[in-house]
C-alpha positions as CSV (number, residue, x, y, z in Angstrom):
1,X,23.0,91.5,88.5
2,X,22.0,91.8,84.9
3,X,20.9,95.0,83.3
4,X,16.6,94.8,83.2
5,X,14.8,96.4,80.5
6,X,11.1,96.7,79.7
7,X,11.7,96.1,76.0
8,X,7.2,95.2,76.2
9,X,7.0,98.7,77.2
10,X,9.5,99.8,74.7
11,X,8.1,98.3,71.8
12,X,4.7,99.6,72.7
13,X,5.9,103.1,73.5
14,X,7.1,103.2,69.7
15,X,4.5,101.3,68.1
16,X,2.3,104.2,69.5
17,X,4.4,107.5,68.1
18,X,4.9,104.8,64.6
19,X,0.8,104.7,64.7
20,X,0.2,108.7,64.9
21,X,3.1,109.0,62.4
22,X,1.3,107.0,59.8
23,X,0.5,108.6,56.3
24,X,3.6,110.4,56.9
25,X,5.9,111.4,53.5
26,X,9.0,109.4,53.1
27,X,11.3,108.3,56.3
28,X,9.0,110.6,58.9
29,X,6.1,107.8,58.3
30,X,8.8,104.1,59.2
31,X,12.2,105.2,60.4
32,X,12.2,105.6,64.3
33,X,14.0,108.6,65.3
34,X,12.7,110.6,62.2
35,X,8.9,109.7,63.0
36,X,9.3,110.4,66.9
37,X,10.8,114.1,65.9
38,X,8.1,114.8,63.0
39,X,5.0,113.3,65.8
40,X,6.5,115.9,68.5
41,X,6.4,118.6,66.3
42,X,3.1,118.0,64.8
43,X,1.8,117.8,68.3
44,X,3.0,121.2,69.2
45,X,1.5,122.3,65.7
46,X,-1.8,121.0,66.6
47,X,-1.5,122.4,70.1
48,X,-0.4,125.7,68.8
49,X,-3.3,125.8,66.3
50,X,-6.3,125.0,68.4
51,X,-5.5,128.6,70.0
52,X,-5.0,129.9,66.5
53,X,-8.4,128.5,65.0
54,X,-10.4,130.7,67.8
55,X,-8.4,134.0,67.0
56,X,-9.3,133.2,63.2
57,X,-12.9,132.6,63.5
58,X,-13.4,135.8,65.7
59,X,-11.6,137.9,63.2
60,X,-14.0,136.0,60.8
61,X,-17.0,136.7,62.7
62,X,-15.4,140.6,63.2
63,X,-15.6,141.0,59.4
64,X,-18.2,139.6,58.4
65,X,-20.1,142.0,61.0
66,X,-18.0,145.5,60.1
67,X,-19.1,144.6,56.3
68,X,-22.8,143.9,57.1
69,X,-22.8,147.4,59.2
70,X,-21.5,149.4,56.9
71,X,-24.2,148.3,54.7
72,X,-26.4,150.2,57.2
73,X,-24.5,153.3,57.5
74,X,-22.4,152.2,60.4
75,X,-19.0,151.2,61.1
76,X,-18.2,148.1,63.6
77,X,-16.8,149.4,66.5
78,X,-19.7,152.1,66.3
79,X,-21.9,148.9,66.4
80,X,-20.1,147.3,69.3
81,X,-20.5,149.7,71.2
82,X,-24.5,150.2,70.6
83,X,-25.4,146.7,70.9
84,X,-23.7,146.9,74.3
85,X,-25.3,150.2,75.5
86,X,-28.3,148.7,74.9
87,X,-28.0,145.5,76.2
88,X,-28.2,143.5,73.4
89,X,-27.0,140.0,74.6
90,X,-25.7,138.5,71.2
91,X,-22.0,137.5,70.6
92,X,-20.2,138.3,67.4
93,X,-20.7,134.5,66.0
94,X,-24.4,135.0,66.4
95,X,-24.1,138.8,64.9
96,X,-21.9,137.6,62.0
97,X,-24.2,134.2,61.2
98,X,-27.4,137.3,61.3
99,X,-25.2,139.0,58.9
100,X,-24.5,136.5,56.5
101,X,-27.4,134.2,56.3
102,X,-30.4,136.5,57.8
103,X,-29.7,139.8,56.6
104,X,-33.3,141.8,57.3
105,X,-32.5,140.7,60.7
106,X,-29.4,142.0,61.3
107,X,-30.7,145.4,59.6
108,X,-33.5,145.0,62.5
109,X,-31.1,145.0,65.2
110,X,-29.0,147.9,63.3
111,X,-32.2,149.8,63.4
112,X,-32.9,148.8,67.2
113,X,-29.6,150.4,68.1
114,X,-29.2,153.6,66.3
């Protein structure tokens, strides 16, 4: 019995990884094996860094805030904990977009907790 192979399969399987792999420097964009290594790996990257970006923005955000309060005589974790005593239902990207863009506001709610 001859040997089968889905070469339609094939061929599209590698036309797909040749696709993502496009705008790719030097043999990672057009040689095969190279392109289907450099695709994996920027796949795991991009995987890996979807987790990062949230760690990054709440450190952002956790900044931003701790800067803000100690511009009203307070230091953040002193903060955290009185906006949470007292119920204050606003997250740290809310707090920190208060502290940057609306700053009599944020001094409001430093006031309300102290």
């Amino acid at each position: 019995m001859p040997r089968s192979v889905n070469s339609v399969a094939s061929r599209a399987r590698r036309k797909k990884v040749m696709k993502q792999a496009k705008g790719y420097f030097g043999r990672r964009k057009n040689v095969w094996t190279v392109a289907k290594n450099a695709v994996e790996k920027a796949m795991l990257y991009s995987y890996r860094d979807r987790k990062a970006k949230k760690r990054n923005f709440r450190s952002l955000w956790i900044a931003r805030i701790n800067a803000a309060a100690r511009l009203n005589g307070m230091s953040y974790s002193q903060f955290m904990g009185k906006v949470k005593a007292n119920e204050i239902e606003l997250n740290r990207k809310v707090l920190a977009d208060l502290a940057m863009n609306h700053p009599e506001a944020f001094k409001a709610i430093v006031e309300k907790v102290k």
